[in-house]
Steps between C-alpha positions, in 0.01 A plus 500: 500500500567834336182474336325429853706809627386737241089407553580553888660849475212580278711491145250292292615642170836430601415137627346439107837580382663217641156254518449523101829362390472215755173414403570529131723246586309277699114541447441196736628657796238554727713738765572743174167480367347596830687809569545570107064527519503685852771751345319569193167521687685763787614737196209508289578278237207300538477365138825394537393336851230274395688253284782439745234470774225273276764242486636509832139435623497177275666364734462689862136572468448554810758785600291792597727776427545372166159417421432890628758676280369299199106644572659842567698420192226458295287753640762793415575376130095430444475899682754589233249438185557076435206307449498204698452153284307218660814280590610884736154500634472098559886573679410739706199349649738197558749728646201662706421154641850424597533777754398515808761762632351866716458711157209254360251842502717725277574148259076499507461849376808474248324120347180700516613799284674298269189275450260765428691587201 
């Protein structure tokens, strides 16, 4: 709850701070891991994002925020100078697949760009 409180007063640094412990903890829980990814992904910490979120997705493949913040995720660490491998690019098509949510243009354009490198 104080997690959820933090994210909705706009504290998502401060929402990591109790999310990391808890899902240090417990790795299988799906509520941390959800809003562990979204927090990391709201402050910028997008490397740190993509792990949390890649396994979440294992087994909610279908949730469209998540399968968003994981694409934006990617996008911003392959912006920041990494190289994607052929198991990112072969995820993020998968990802691309999976959603169906209002943003699908700007996921286009970010698969695009990170394709043509």
């Amino acid at each position: 709850m104080v997690a959820d409180a933090r994210l909705r007063d706009g504290q998502p640094a401060s929402a990591i701070d109790v999310l990391k412990p808890a899902y240090d903890r417990d790795p299988a829980n799906d509520d941390i891991a959800r809003r562990l990814a979204m927090a990391y992904a709201m402050t910028g910490r997008f490397a740190e994002a993509l792990p949390v979120a890649d396994k979440y997705l294992e087994t909610h493949a279908t949730d469209q925020d998540m399968l968003l913040a994981a694409i934006m995720s990617q996008y911003e660490v392959f912006r920041g100078g990494q190289v994607l491998s052929n198991l990112d690019r072969a995820k993020m098509r998968k990802y691309s697949i999976a959603y169906k949510g209002d943003h699908r243009a700007l996921l286009d354009k970010y698969l695009t760009t990170m394709e043509a490198r």
